[in-house]
N, C-alpha and C positions, 0 to 999 in steps of 0.2 A: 170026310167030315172033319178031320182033324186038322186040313188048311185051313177051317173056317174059324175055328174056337177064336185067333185071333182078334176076326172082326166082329166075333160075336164079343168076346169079352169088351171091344172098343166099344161098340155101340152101348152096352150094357154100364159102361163107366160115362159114356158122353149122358146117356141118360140120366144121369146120378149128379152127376154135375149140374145139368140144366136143372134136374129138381131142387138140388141144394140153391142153385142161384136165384130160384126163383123164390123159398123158402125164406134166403136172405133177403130180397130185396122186398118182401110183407112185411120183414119183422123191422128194417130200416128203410124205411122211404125217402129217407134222405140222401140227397146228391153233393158230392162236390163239386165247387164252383158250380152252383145250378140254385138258385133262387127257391126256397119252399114259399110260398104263399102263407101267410098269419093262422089263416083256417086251417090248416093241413097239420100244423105242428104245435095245436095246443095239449097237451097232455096235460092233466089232472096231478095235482102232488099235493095234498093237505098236511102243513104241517106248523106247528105251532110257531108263534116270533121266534125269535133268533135268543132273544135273554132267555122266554118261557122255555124252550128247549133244553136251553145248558141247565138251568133250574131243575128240570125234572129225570136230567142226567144224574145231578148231584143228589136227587131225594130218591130217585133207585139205589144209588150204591150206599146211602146215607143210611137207608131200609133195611138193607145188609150188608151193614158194618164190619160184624164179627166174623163173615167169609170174607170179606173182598179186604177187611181191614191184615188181616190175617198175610192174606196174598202178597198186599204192601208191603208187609216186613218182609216176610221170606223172600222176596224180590231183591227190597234193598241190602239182606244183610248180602245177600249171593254177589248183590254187585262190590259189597266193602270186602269181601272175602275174595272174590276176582280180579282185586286193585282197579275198578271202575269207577273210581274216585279222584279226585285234583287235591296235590297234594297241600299241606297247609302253608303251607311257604308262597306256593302260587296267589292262594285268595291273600294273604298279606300282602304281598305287591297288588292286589286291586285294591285290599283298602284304602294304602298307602294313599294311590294312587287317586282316590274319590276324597278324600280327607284333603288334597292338594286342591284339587277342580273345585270342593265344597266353596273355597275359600277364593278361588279365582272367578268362579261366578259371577259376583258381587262385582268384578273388573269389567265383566265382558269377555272374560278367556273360554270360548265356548270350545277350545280344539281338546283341552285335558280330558273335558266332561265326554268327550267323544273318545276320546280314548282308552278311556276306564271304561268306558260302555263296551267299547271294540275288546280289550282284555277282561273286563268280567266276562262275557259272549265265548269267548276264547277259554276260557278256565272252565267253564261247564259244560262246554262240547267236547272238548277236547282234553281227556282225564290222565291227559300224562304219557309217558312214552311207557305202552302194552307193547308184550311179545304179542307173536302171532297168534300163541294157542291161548293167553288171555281175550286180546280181541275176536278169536273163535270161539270160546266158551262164552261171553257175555251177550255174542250172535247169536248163539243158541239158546241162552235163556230169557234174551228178552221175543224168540220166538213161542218159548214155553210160556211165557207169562201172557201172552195177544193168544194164546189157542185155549189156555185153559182161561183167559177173562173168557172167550167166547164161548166156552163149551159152561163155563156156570148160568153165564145168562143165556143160554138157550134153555137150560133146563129150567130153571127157573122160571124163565117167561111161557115153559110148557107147565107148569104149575105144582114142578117137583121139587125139592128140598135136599139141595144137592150138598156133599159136603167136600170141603176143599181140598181133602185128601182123593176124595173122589174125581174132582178135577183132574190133580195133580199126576193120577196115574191114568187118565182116561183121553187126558184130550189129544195126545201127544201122535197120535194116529196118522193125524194129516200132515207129519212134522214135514215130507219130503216135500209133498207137492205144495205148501205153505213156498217153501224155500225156494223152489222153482218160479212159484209168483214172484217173490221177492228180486229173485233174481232178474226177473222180467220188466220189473219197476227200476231198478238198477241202468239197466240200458235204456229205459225210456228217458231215463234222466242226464242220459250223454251229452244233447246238445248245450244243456246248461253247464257240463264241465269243460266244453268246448267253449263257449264263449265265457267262462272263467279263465280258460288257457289264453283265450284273445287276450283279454284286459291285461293276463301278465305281463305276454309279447310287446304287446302295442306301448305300455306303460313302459318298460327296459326299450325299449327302441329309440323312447320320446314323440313315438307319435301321437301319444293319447295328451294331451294337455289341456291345461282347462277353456274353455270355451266351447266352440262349435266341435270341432272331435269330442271330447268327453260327450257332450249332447246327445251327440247321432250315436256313439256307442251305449250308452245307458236308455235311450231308444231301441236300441236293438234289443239290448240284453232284455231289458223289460217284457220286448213285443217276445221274444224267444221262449221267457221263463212264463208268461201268463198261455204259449203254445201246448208248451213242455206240460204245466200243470192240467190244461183241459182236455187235451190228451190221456192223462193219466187218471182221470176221475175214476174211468170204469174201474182201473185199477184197485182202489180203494175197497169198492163192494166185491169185489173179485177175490179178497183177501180173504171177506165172511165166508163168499159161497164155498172154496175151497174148501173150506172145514167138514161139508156136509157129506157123510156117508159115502163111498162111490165116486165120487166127484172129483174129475182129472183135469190140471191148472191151466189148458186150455180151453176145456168146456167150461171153465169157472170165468171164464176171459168172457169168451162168447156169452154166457148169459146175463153179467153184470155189462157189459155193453149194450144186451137188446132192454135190461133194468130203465137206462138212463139214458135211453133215445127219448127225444122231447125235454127232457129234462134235466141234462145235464149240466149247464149253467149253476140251475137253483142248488141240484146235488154240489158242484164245485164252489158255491156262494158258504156252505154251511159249513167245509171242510179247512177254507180258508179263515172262516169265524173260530174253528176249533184252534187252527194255530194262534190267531190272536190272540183269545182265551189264555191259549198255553203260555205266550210271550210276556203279557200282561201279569200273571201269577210269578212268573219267574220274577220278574220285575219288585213286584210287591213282597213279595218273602223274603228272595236271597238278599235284593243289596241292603236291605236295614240287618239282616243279618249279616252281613259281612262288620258292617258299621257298628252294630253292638256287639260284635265278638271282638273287633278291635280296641273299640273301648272299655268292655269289661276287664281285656288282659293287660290293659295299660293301666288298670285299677288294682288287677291282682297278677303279677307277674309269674304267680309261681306256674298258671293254669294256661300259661302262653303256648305249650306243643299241647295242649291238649284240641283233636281235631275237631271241633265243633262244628264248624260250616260246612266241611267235607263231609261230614255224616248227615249233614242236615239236606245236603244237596243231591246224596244217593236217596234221602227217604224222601225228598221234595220230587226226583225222579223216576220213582217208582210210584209213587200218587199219579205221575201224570200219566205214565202209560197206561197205568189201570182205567183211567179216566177217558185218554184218548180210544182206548179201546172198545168199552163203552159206550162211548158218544156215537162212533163209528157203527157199532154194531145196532145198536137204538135207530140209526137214521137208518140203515141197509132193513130194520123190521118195518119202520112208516113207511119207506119204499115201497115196499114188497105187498105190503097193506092194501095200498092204493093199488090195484086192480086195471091199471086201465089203459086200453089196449093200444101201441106205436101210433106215435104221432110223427 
């Protein structure tokens, strides 16, 4: 009997396999390169316009102020305490540099205005030369800040009265397998650092120049990063599920996949609304902020180191995570909501 366990265990795994594949292809009926039919892949997803949505993103947290306001600060002071900040020297050469364009505009100089656009963009992503274990500490807690925004609004949205201290020591549970998605979002986002590596090569070569090359490359890259991102939507919801009691970062993969069969588009349509959102805010806040920091210190010279825009820009960045995270978690609950079975 003991030659046999072998084929016995084989059959008992071939079994298991055919089950799981058959398991997968109810919960996704979709094929590659294979045509679904209109009828076959309408899936249900009610969910308010695209303005009403963000609106009633900002009147939940607007609701609870005094938790999530709270969150905000202690976020951003941790990032000013972690030098997660640009320094003020930096936004000075943006000012400078928009006070010039301001004034060339009026000529027709539209490369300045792009270039102050290009270096504001650059001074707020990019907060300065961090050591490693700063750039690791601020990894860590803008994951602490995405678990415990999720763990207040689930309690909350179960109808409890949570308090942010209570967050702050409770959500931190799921920190590995959080990390592990994260990490899994990382590689999905390869081919877009590969064809960022192209644009270098090709541009130092001289092969990229403008006209027909530049075209077909910004074609590529285009068709590549709108790949990269609809690939990556389950991702997204994947980051909620993870959080949930028990829940292991490939089973969080697998369920937020079988979420947004049918409807992943419409899911990838609102996530790309949230970045506009965000880009548009940035827009509107920092640079009149840069502009009146500029000109008030050319008014009062004495208050010229003093870092106004850099603090304004760690608590303009910690609004937004709070916010993005929200948004996020809000769409992954209308999701879930909607009930309705692989299309």
């Amino acid at each position: 009997m003991k030659n046999f366990h072998p084929w016995l265990r084989f059959l008992v795994w071939k079994d298991s396999l055919s089950m799981r594949n058959a398991a997968f292809l109810m919960r996704r009926p979709h094929r590659s390169f294979k045509r679904t039919m209109r009828r076959d892949y309408i899936r249900s997803l009610k969910l308010p316009g695209y303005w009403a949505f963000t609106g009633q993103v900002w009147v939940y947290l607007w609701e609870r102020k005094r938790t999530f306001g709270m969150l905000v600060l202690l976020y951003a002071f941790a990032s000013i305490m972690l030098g997660g900040i640009t320094t003020q020297e930096t936004f000075r050469q943006v000012s400078d540099l928009l006070n010039t364009s301001a004034g060339e505009v009026i000529k027709g100089a539209w490369g300045s205005v792009g270039q102050a656009g290009v270096l504001l963009a650059s001074a707020f992503l990019t907060p300065g030369n961090l050591s490693t274990e700063q750039q690791t500490y601020l990894g860590i807690s803008s994951v602490m800040l995405w678990l415990t925004t999720v763990w207040l609004l689930r309690e909350m949205m179960a109808g409890r009265k949570p308090r942010l201290r209570d967050g702050l020591y409770s959500a931190g549970a799921p920190v590995v397998a959080s990390l592990v998605v994260v990490l899994i979002a990382i590689i999905q986002l390869i081919p877009i650092a590969i064809a960022a590596l192209a644009y270098v090569g090709l541009l130092a070569s001289g092969l990229l120049q403008e006209g027909v090359g530049m075209m077909l490359y910004w074609a590529f890259a285009v068709t590549v990063a709108t790949l990269v991102l609809y690939w990556m939507t389950p991702t997204f919801i994947a980051l909620v599920i993870v959080t949930l009691p028990g829940m292991y970062p490939l089973q969080a993969l697998r369920a937020a996949g079988d979420i947004v069969v049918g409807r992943r588009s419409r899911v990838l349509y609102r996530i790309l609304w949230m970045a506009l959102m965000v880009v548009l805010a940035w827009v509107a806040v920092m640079i009149p902020m840069v502009l009146f920091d500029t000109g008030i210190k050319n008014v009062i010279p004495a208050i010229k180191d003093i870092p106004f825009v850099p603090v304004a820009a760690a608590l303009m960045g910690s609004i937004t995570a709070v916010w993005t995270s929200a948004y996020i978690y809000i769409l992954y609950r209308r999701i879930v909501d909607d009930d309705a079975s692989p299309a």
